[in-house]
C-alpha positions in Angstrom: -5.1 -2.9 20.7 -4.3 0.5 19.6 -0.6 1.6 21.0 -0.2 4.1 23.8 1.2 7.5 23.2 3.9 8.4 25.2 4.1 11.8 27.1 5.7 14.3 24.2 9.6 15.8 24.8 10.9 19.1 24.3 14.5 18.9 22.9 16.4 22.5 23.2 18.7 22.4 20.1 20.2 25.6 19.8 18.5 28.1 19.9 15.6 26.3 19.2 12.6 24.2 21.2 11.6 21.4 19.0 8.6 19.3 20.5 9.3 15.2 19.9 5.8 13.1 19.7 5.4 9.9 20.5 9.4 9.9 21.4 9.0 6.1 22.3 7.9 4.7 19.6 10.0 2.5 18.0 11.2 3.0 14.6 14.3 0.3 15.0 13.6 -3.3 16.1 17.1 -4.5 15.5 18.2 -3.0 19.0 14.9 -1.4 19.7 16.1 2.2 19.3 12.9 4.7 19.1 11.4 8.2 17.5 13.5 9.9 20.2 16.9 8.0 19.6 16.9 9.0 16.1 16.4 12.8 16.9 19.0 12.9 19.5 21.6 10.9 17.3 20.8 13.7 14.7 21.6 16.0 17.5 25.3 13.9 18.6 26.1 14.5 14.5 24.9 17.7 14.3 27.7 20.0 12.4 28.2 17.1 10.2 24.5 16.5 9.3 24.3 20.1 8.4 27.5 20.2 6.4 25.9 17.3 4.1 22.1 19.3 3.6 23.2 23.0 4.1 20.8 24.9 1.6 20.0 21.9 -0.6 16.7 21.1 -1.6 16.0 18.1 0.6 13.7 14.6 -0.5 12.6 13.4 2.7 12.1 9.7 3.4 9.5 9.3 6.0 8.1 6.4 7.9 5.2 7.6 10.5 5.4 3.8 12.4 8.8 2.8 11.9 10.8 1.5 9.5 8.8 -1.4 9.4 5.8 0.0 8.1 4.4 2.2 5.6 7.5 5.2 4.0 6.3 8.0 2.6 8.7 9.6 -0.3 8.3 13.5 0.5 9.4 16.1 -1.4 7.4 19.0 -0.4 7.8 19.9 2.9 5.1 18.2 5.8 2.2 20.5 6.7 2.2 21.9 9.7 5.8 23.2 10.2 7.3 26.2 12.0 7.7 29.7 10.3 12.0 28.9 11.0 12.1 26.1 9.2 13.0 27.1 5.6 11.8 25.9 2.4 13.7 26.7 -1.0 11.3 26.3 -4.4 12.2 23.7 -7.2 10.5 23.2 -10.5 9.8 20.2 -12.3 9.5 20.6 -15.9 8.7 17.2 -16.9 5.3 18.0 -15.1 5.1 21.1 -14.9 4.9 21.4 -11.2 7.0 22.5 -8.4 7.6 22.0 -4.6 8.6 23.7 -1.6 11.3 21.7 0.1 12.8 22.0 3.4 16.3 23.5 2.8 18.1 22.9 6.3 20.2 25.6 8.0 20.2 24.3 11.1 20.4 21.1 12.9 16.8 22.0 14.4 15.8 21.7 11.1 16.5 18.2 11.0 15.2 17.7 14.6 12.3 19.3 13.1 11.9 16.9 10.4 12.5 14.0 12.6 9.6 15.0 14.6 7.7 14.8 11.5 8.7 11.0 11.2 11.4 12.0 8.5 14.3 9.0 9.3 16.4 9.3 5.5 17.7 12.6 4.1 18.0 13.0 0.4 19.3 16.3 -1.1 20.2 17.5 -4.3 24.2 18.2 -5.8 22.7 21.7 -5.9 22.2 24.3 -3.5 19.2 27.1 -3.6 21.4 29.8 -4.5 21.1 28.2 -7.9 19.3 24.9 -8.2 20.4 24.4 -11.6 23.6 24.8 -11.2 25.2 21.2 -9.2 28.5 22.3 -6.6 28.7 18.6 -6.0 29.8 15.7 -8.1 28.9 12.2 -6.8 30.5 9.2 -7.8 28.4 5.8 -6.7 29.9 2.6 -6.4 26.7 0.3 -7.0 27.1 -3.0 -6.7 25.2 -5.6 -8.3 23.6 -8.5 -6.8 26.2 -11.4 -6.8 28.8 -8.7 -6.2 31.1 -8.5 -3.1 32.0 -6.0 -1.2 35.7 -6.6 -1.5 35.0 -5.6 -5.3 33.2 -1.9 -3.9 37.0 -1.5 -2.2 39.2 -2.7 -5.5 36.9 -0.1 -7.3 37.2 2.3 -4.7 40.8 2.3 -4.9 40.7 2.5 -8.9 38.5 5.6 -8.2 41.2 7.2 -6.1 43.6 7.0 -8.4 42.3 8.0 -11.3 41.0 11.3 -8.8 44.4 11.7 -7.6 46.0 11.7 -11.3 43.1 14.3 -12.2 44.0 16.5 -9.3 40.4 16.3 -7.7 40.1 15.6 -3.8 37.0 12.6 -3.3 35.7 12.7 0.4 33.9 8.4 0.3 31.4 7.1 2.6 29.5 4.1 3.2 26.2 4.2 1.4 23.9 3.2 4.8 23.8 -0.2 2.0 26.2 -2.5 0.3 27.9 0.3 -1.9 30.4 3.2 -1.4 29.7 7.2 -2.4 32.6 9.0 -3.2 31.7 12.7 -3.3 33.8 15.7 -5.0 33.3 19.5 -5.1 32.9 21.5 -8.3 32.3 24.9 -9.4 28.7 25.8 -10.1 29.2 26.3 -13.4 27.7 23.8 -15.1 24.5 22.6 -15.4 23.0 18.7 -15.1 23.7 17.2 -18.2 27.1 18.3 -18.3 28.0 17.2 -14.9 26.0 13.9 -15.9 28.4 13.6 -19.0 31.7 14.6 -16.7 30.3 11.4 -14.6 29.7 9.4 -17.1 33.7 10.1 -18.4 35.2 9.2 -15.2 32.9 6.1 -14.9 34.4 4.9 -18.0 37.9 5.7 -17.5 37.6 3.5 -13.8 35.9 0.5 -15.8 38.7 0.8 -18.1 41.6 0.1 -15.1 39.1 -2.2 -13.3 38.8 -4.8 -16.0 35.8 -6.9 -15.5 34.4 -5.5 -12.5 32.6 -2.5 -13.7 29.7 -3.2 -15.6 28.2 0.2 -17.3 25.8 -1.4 -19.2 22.3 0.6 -19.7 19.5 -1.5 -18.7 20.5 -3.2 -14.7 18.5 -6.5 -15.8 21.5 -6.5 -18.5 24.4 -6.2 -16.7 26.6 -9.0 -15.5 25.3 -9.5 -11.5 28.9 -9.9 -10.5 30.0 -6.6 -11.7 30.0 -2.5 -9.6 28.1 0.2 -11.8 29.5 3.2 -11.4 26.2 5.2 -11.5 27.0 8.4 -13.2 23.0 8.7 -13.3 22.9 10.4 -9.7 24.2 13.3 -10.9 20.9 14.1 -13.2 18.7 16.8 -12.3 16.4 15.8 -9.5 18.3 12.6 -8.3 19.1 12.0 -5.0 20.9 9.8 -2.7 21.8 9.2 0.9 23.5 12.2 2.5 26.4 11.8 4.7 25.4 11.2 8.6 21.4 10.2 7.1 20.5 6.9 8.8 18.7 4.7 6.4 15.2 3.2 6.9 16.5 -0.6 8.0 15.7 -2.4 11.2 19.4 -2.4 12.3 20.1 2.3 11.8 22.5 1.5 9.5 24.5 5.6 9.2 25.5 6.8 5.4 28.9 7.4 7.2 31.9 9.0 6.3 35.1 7.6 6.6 39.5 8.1 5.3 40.5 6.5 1.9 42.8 4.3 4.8 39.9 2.9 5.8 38.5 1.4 2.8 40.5 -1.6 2.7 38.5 -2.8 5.9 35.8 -0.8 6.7 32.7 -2.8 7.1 29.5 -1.0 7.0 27.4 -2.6 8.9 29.3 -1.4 12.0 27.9 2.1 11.4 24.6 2.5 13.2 23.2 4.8 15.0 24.2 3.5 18.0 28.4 4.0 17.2 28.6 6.5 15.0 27.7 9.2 17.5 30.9 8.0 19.8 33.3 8.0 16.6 31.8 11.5 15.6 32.9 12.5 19.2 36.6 11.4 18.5 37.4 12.2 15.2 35.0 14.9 14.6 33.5 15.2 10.5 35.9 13.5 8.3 34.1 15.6 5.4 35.2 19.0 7.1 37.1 20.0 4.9 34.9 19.4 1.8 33.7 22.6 0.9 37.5 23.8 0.5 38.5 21.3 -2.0 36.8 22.5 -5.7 37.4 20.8 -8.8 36.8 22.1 -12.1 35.3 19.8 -14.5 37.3 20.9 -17.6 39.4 17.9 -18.2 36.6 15.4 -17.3 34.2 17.1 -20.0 37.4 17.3 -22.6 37.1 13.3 -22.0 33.3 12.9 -22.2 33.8 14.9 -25.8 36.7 12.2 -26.7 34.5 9.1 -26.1 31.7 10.5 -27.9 34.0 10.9 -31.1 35.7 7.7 -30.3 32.8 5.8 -29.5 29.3 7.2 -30.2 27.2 3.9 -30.0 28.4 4.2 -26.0 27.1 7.1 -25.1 24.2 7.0 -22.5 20.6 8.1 -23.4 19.2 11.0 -22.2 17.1 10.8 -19.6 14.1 12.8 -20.8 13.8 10.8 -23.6 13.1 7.7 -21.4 
Protein backbone atom coordinates (compact mmCIF):
# COMPACT_ATOMS: atom_id res chain seq x y z
CA UNK A 1 0.00 0.00 0.00
CA UNK A 2 1.25 3.25 -1.18
CA UNK A 3 1.98 5.70 1.97
CA UNK A 4 -0.28 8.63 2.70
CA UNK A 5 0.86 12.18 2.24
CA UNK A 6 0.51 14.25 5.05
CA UNK A 7 -1.07 17.78 4.75
CA UNK A 8 2.17 20.17 3.75
CA UNK A 9 3.67 22.87 6.56
CA UNK A 10 4.71 26.28 6.18
CA UNK A 11 7.75 27.07 8.41
CA UNK A 12 8.32 31.03 8.72
CA UNK A 13 12.22 31.14 9.07
CA UNK A 14 13.20 34.61 8.90
CA UNK A 15 12.15 36.40 6.69
CA UNK A 16 11.38 33.58 4.79
CA UNK A 17 8.13 31.01 4.15
CA UNK A 18 9.56 27.67 3.33
CA UNK A 19 6.77 25.03 2.39
CA UNK A 20 7.71 21.33 4.25
CA UNK A 21 6.13 18.22 2.14
CA UNK A 22 5.30 15.24 3.39
CA UNK A 23 6.55 16.73 7.06
CA UNK A 24 5.60 13.27 8.61
CA UNK A 25 7.39 11.14 6.99
CA UNK A 26 9.87 9.47 8.62
CA UNK A 27 13.40 9.77 7.83
CA UNK A 28 14.74 8.36 11.49
CA UNK A 29 13.41 4.93 12.77
CA UNK A 30 15.72 4.87 15.73
CA UNK A 31 13.25 7.23 17.73
CA UNK A 32 10.96 7.81 14.88
CA UNK A 33 11.84 11.50 14.21
CA UNK A 34 10.39 12.73 10.68
CA UNK A 35 10.93 15.16 7.43
CA UNK A 36 9.64 17.90 9.73
CA UNK A 37 11.93 17.14 12.82
CA UNK A 38 14.94 17.42 10.82
CA UNK A 39 13.91 20.99 9.37
CA UNK A 40 12.99 22.41 12.59
CA UNK A 41 16.30 20.99 14.40
CA UNK A 42 18.06 22.87 11.50
CA UNK A 43 16.00 25.71 12.57
CA UNK A 44 17.02 25.23 16.84
CA UNK A 45 20.89 25.27 15.30
CA UNK A 46 20.42 27.84 13.04
CA UNK A 47 23.44 30.53 13.57
CA UNK A 48 25.66 27.63 13.95
CA UNK A 49 24.54 25.67 10.77
CA UNK A 50 25.14 28.74 8.86
CA UNK A 51 28.54 29.62 10.38
CA UNK A 52 29.75 25.99 9.12
CA UNK A 53 28.20 26.50 5.09
CA UNK A 54 28.32 30.36 4.84
CA UNK A 55 29.23 30.84 1.08
CA UNK A 56 30.77 27.44 0.51
CA UNK A 57 29.96 25.46 -2.33
CA UNK A 58 27.69 22.85 -0.65
CA UNK A 59 27.55 18.57 -1.69
CA UNK A 60 24.25 17.73 -0.70
CA UNK A 61 23.46 14.22 0.65
CA UNK A 62 19.91 13.51 0.04
CA UNK A 63 17.55 10.61 0.88
CA UNK A 64 13.86 11.29 -0.68
CA UNK A 65 12.31 8.16 1.87
CA UNK A 66 14.49 8.32 4.69
CA UNK A 67 17.58 7.33 5.63
CA UNK A 68 16.78 3.91 5.10
CA UNK A 69 16.35 4.05 1.56
CA UNK A 70 17.72 5.09 -1.59
CA UNK A 71 20.61 8.66 -0.98
CA UNK A 72 21.14 10.59 -3.68
CA UNK A 73 24.84 12.40 -3.74
CA UNK A 74 23.93 15.93 -5.13
CA UNK A 75 26.08 18.42 -6.14
CA UNK A 76 24.16 20.59 -8.32
CA UNK A 77 21.51 22.21 -6.82
CA UNK A 78 17.71 20.28 -6.94
CA UNK A 79 15.43 21.59 -9.66
CA UNK A 80 12.78 23.42 -8.79
CA UNK A 81 14.19 25.86 -6.16
CA UNK A 82 13.38 29.47 -5.21
CA UNK A 83 14.94 32.54 -7.00
CA UNK A 84 16.53 33.33 -2.97
CA UNK A 85 18.26 30.50 -2.70
CA UNK A 86 21.76 31.04 -4.05
CA UNK A 87 23.95 28.98 -6.13
CA UNK A 88 27.83 29.68 -6.53
CA UNK A 89 29.48 27.90 -9.89
CA UNK A 90 32.39 25.28 -9.53
CA UNK A 91 34.40 23.69 -12.23
CA UNK A 92 35.62 20.40 -12.52
CA UNK A 93 38.60 20.02 -14.63
CA UNK A 94 39.04 16.44 -14.51
CA UNK A 95 35.78 16.36 -16.61
CA UNK A 96 35.52 19.24 -17.85
CA UNK A 97 32.20 20.05 -16.35
CA UNK A 98 30.78 22.31 -13.81
CA UNK A 99 27.90 22.70 -11.31
CA UNK A 100 25.82 25.21 -9.72
CA UNK A 101 25.73 24.50 -5.98
CA UNK A 102 23.62 25.83 -3.34
CA UNK A 103 25.87 28.32 -1.41
CA UNK A 104 23.82 29.02 1.90
CA UNK A 105 23.33 32.43 3.38
CA UNK A 106 20.68 31.84 5.34
CA UNK A 107 19.26 29.23 7.55
CA UNK A 108 16.17 29.15 5.09
CA UNK A 109 18.50 28.02 2.80
CA UNK A 110 18.98 24.94 4.59
CA UNK A 111 15.24 24.64 5.49
CA UNK A 112 15.09 24.94 1.87
CA UNK A 113 17.22 22.07 1.12
CA UNK A 114 15.69 20.04 3.77
CA UNK A 115 12.42 20.30 2.01
CA UNK A 116 14.17 18.96 -0.87
CA UNK A 117 14.96 15.70 1.28
CA UNK A 118 18.67 17.00 1.68
CA UNK A 119 19.52 15.35 5.55
CA UNK A 120 23.81 15.68 5.31
CA UNK A 121 25.65 18.96 4.42
CA UNK A 122 28.97 18.70 2.75
CA UNK A 123 30.88 21.88 1.83
CA UNK A 124 34.03 22.72 0.57
CA UNK A 125 37.35 24.49 2.76
CA UNK A 126 36.70 27.21 0.22
CA UNK A 127 34.35 29.83 -0.02
CA UNK A 128 32.88 31.46 -3.52
CA UNK A 129 34.66 34.52 -3.15
CA UNK A 130 37.51 32.32 -4.45
CA UNK A 131 36.88 28.62 -4.83
CA UNK A 132 40.35 27.85 -5.36
CA UNK A 133 41.62 29.42 -2.80
CA UNK A 134 40.84 26.93 0.84
CA UNK A 135 40.19 29.52 4.24
CA UNK A 136 39.84 26.32 6.10
CA UNK A 137 42.22 23.52 7.06
CA UNK A 138 40.76 20.25 8.28
CA UNK A 139 42.44 17.81 10.21
CA UNK A 140 40.51 14.15 10.36
CA UNK A 141 40.99 11.75 12.94
CA UNK A 142 39.89 8.49 10.88
CA UNK A 143 39.89 5.55 12.60
CA UNK A 144 40.33 2.26 11.30
CA UNK A 145 38.31 -0.65 11.84
CA UNK A 146 39.66 -2.46 15.03
CA UNK A 147 40.39 0.98 16.32
CA UNK A 148 38.92 2.42 19.55
CA UNK A 149 37.69 5.48 20.25
CA UNK A 150 39.86 6.03 23.26
CA UNK A 151 42.81 6.04 20.54
CA UNK A 152 40.64 9.11 18.39
CA UNK A 153 41.09 11.03 22.06
CA UNK A 154 45.06 10.14 22.69
CA UNK A 155 45.36 11.36 19.02
CA UNK A 156 43.27 14.20 19.54
CA UNK A 157 45.23 15.41 22.40
CA UNK A 158 48.66 14.78 20.31
CA UNK A 159 46.91 17.10 17.77
CA UNK A 160 46.42 19.78 20.26
CA UNK A 161 49.64 20.01 21.15
CA UNK A 162 51.44 19.96 18.41
CA UNK A 163 48.59 23.09 17.29
CA UNK A 164 49.26 24.76 20.42
CA UNK A 165 53.26 24.62 19.94
CA UNK A 166 52.53 25.95 16.23
CA UNK A 167 50.45 28.82 17.47
CA UNK A 168 47.23 27.72 15.45
CA UNK A 169 43.79 27.66 17.35
CA UNK A 170 41.77 23.94 16.24
CA UNK A 171 37.99 24.22 16.92
CA UNK A 172 37.25 19.72 17.05
CA UNK A 173 33.95 18.07 16.71
CA UNK A 174 32.48 14.71 16.54
CA UNK A 175 32.35 13.47 13.03
CA UNK A 176 28.30 12.35 13.20
CA UNK A 177 30.73 8.62 13.05
CA UNK A 178 33.39 7.03 15.03
CA UNK A 179 36.14 9.77 14.29
CA UNK A 180 36.95 13.45 15.44
CA UNK A 181 37.35 16.71 12.86
CA UNK A 182 39.51 19.20 14.18
CA UNK A 183 39.08 22.31 12.00
CA UNK A 184 41.55 25.45 11.73
CA UNK A 185 41.37 28.79 9.87
CA UNK A 186 43.95 29.96 7.28
CA UNK A 187 44.55 32.68 4.98
CA UNK A 188 43.28 32.17 1.44
CA UNK A 189 46.36 32.28 0.05
CA UNK A 190 47.12 29.11 -0.92
CA UNK A 191 45.74 26.85 -3.23
CA UNK A 192 44.74 22.85 -2.78
CA UNK A 193 47.82 21.13 -3.08
CA UNK A 194 49.66 23.26 -0.94
CA UNK A 195 47.19 23.16 1.82
CA UNK A 196 47.05 19.23 1.00
CA UNK A 197 50.90 19.23 1.57
CA UNK A 198 50.66 21.62 4.92
CA UNK A 199 48.15 18.59 5.98
CA UNK A 200 50.04 16.07 5.10
CA UNK A 201 53.21 17.86 7.34
CA UNK A 202 51.21 18.07 10.42
CA UNK A 203 49.84 14.51 9.92
CA UNK A 204 53.29 13.30 10.08
CA UNK A 205 54.56 15.26 12.80
CA UNK A 206 51.34 13.82 15.17
CA UNK A 207 52.16 10.15 13.94
CA UNK A 208 55.57 10.87 15.04
CA UNK A 209 54.46 11.72 18.99
CA UNK A 210 51.72 9.10 18.70
CA UNK A 211 53.87 6.14 18.17
CA UNK A 212 52.00 3.28 16.82
CA UNK A 213 48.70 4.65 16.64
CA UNK A 214 48.79 6.66 13.46
CA UNK A 215 48.90 4.70 10.50
CA UNK A 216 49.59 7.08 7.25
CA UNK A 217 50.00 4.42 5.09
CA UNK A 218 48.62 5.02 1.26
CA UNK A 219 46.42 2.32 0.30
CA UNK A 220 43.45 1.77 3.65
CA UNK A 221 43.46 -2.10 2.68
CA UNK A 222 47.29 -1.60 3.85
CA UNK A 223 47.22 -0.04 6.93
CA UNK A 224 47.33 -1.71 10.24
CA UNK A 225 43.21 -1.85 11.32
CA UNK A 226 44.20 -0.86 14.85
CA UNK A 227 45.75 2.31 13.92
CA UNK A 228 43.87 6.50 13.38
CA UNK A 229 44.72 7.98 9.76
CA UNK A 230 45.13 11.31 9.94
CA UNK A 231 43.44 12.09 6.53
CA UNK A 232 45.35 15.01 5.16
CA UNK A 233 43.35 13.97 1.85
CA UNK A 234 40.24 16.06 2.84
CA UNK A 235 41.82 18.97 2.23
CA UNK A 236 42.09 18.26 -1.88
CA UNK A 237 40.22 20.17 -4.15
CA UNK A 238 36.63 19.05 -4.27
CA UNK A 239 36.60 16.88 -1.06
CA UNK A 240 34.18 17.18 1.47
CA UNK A 241 33.13 16.14 4.72
CA UNK A 242 30.49 16.52 7.39
CA UNK A 243 29.91 20.19 8.40
CA UNK A 244 29.48 21.10 11.91
CA UNK A 245 25.74 20.94 13.19
CA UNK A 246 24.91 18.40 9.65
CA UNK A 247 23.12 15.38 10.97
CA UNK A 248 24.23 12.35 9.27
CA UNK A 249 22.06 9.84 7.25
CA UNK A 250 21.85 6.92 10.23
CA UNK A 251 18.75 5.62 11.80
CA UNK A 252 19.66 7.05 15.23
CA UNK A 253 20.37 11.48 13.82
CA UNK A 254 23.54 11.19 14.94
CA UNK A 255 24.80 15.54 14.82
CA UNK A 256 28.54 16.36 13.43
CA UNK A 257 28.72 18.33 16.74
CA UNK A 258 30.97 20.65 18.10
CA UNK A 259 32.36 20.48 21.29
CA UNK A 260 35.73 22.12 23.99
CA UNK A 261 39.23 20.38 23.80
CA UNK A 262 37.91 19.66 27.82
CA UNK A 263 35.57 17.53 26.49
CA UNK A 264 37.43 15.16 24.52
CA UNK A 265 38.58 13.01 27.26
CA UNK A 266 34.79 11.83 27.56
CA UNK A 267 32.76 12.88 25.04
CA UNK A 268 30.88 10.12 23.59
CA UNK A 269 29.34 10.75 20.26
CA UNK A 270 26.62 8.91 20.10
CA UNK A 271 24.95 11.15 22.62
CA UNK A 272 24.66 13.80 19.91
CA UNK A 273 21.44 13.45 17.95
CA UNK A 274 19.15 15.44 16.83
CA UNK A 275 17.07 15.08 19.56
CA UNK A 276 19.89 16.81 22.34
CA UNK A 277 21.85 18.76 20.52
CA UNK A 278 19.26 21.50 20.01
CA UNK A 279 18.87 21.83 24.07
CA UNK A 280 22.86 22.03 24.43
CA UNK A 281 22.86 24.64 21.49
CA UNK A 282 20.36 26.58 23.71
CA UNK A 283 22.82 26.63 26.78
CA UNK A 284 26.10 27.04 25.49
CA UNK A 285 25.32 28.60 22.31
CA UNK A 286 28.07 27.64 19.07
CA UNK A 287 31.24 26.52 20.49
CA UNK A 288 32.77 27.31 16.93
CA UNK A 289 31.89 31.12 17.35
CA UNK A 290 34.68 32.32 17.40
CA UNK A 291 36.23 30.47 14.40
CA UNK A 292 36.34 32.87 11.89
CA UNK A 293 38.68 35.21 14.21
CA UNK A 294 41.31 32.73 14.82
CA UNK A 295 43.61 32.61 11.22
CA UNK A 296 46.64 30.68 10.82
CA UNK A 297 49.17 31.14 8.33
CA UNK A 298 50.45 28.04 6.87
CA UNK A 299 54.17 29.13 6.53
CA UNK A 300 55.75 26.96 9.06
CA UNK A 301 53.68 23.85 8.24
CA UNK A 302 54.68 24.13 4.39
CA UNK A 303 58.59 24.94 5.64
CA UNK A 304 57.95 21.23 7.15
CA UNK A 305 56.19 19.63 4.23
CA UNK A 306 59.57 20.98 2.12
CA UNK A 307 61.81 19.24 5.08
CA UNK A 308 60.21 15.82 4.74
CA UNK A 309 60.39 15.81 1.14
CA UNK A 310 64.24 16.41 1.29
CA UNK A 311 64.46 14.11 4.19
CA UNK A 312 62.30 11.57 2.96
CA UNK A 313 61.13 11.56 -0.59
CA UNK A 314 59.93 7.83 -0.96
CA UNK A 315 57.07 9.21 1.76
CA UNK A 316 55.61 11.67 0.06
CA UNK A 317 51.90 11.04 -0.93
CA UNK A 318 50.89 10.74 -4.69
CA UNK A 319 49.04 13.22 -6.31
CA UNK A 320 45.80 12.74 -6.62
CA UNK A 321 45.22 13.37 -10.36
CA UNK A 322 47.53 10.96 -11.15
CA UNK A 323 45.34 8.26 -9.51
Amino acid sequence: MAERSSPAVELEVGDRTVRISNPDRVYFPARGETKLDLARYYIAVGDGIVRALRDRPCMLHRFPTGVTGEKVHQKRLPRGAPDWVPTVRVHFPRYNRHADELCVADVADVVWATQMSTVEFHPWNSRAGDTEKPDEWRIDLDPMPDARFDDVRRVAAVAQEVLDELGATGWPKTSGGSGMHVYVRIEPRWGFSDVRRAAHAFAREVGRRSGDLVDLTWWRKDRDPASIFVDYNQNARDHTIRSAYSVRGVPEAVVSTPIGWDEVADVDPRDFTIATVPARFAELGDLHAGIDDAVFVLDELLEWADRDARDTPDTEPPDLDDL
